[in-house]
C-alpha positions, 0 to 999 in steps of 0.5 A: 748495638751494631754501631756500638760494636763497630766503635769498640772494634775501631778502637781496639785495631787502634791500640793493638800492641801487635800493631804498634809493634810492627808500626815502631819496628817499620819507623827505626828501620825507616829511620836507620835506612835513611841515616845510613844513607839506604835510601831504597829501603827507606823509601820502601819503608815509609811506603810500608807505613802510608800504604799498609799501616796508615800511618799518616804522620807529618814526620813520616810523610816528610822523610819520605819527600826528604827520600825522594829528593835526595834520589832525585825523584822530583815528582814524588819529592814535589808532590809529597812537599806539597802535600805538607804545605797543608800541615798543621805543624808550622814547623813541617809547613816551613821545611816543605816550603822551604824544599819545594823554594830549592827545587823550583831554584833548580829549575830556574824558577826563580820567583816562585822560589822566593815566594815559598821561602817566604812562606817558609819564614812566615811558618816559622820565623826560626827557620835560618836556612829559608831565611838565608836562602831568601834574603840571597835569592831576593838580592840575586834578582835585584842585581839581574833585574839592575843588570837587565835595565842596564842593558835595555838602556845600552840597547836602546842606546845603540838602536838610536846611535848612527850605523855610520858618520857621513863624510861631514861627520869624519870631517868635523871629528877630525876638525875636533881632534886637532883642537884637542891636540892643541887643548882647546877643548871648549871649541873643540866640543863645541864644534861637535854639538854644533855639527850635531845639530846640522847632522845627526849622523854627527852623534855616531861619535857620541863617546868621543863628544861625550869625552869632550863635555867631560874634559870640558866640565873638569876644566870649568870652561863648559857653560 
């Protein structure tokens, strides 16, 4: 009978009208706050729901992250976003991945940005703006990871490039500037690649040779 009784009594706090009342009258204010722009109050009052009326809705705990983000508290906004990855509502899982994509974007966490809005798109393949925030992130670090490789090569490049010409290098470059004068390219060109071979420091003036193989290639007179 005990058991019996405590069921009845459950059901009843669940569906009393008081309750219900006070629980509708809490989500417009909440919902008035928040559209006007009153964050703090509505803050206080999603709280209000959670804590005292416990009210543990999707919708409610979502405008809540949604308060917290827009005041700029990250850890309470981060901490509610996450919770709601766990949802069941696919829609609700999506919008929280999607913030938690632009909050680690903002701290330049840019991997983990695009795996969350990843897993935005994959909760709900209509969610635009996750898809378009991917599609952009995803290019962004393609282009970063391009320009990086560029310049490792251009770095490596100048590690194994001579810090100076010796005096026969000076020597021979302007031995090859004068063939070029005369547009005699090919022997200029190959006085270089030959002087490379006899010494290294020769390959200080690599643009110039390269220049020189350019010329040369155009011309038709290289082999």
């Amino acid at each position: 009978m005990k058991y019996l009784l405590f069921v009845i009594v459950a059901l009843s706090l669940s569906t009393d009208p008081l309750r219900i009342m006070k629980i509708n009258r809490a989500k417009t204010k909440a919902r008035e706050a928040y559209n006007s722009g009153d964050y703090k109050t509505a803050i206080k009052t999603f709280r209000y729901l959670i804590d005292s009326m416990q009210v543990n809705e999707d919708e409610v705990m979502l405008n809540l992250a949604h308060a917290y983000f827009i005041t700029k508290d990250t850890a309470q906004a981060y901490s509610g976003y996450q919770q709601l990855t766990g949802s069941k509502n696919p829609e609700v899982r999506s919008k929280a991945q999607q913030q938690l994509g632009i909050m680690h974007h903002q701290q330049g966490k840019f991997e983990e940005a695009l795996n969350n809005f990843k897993q935005a798109i994959k909760a709900d393949a209509h969610n635009t703006m996750a898809r378009y925030n991917y599609e952009m992130l995803k290019k962004k670090l393609e282009e970063k990871k391009k320009q990086d490789q560029k310049q490792d090569q251009n770095k490596n490049k100048d590690q194994n490039k001579p810090k100076e010409p010796s005096a026969f290098a000076k020597r021979l470059k302007a031995q090859a500037e004068a063939l070029a004068a005369q547009f005699k390219f090919k022997e200029a060109d190959a006085l270089m690649h030959e002087g490379a071979l006899k010494d290294p420091s020769v390959q200080y003036y690599s643009d110039f040779i390269k220049r020189l193989d350019d010329v040369t290639n155009i011309n038709g007179t290289k082999k």
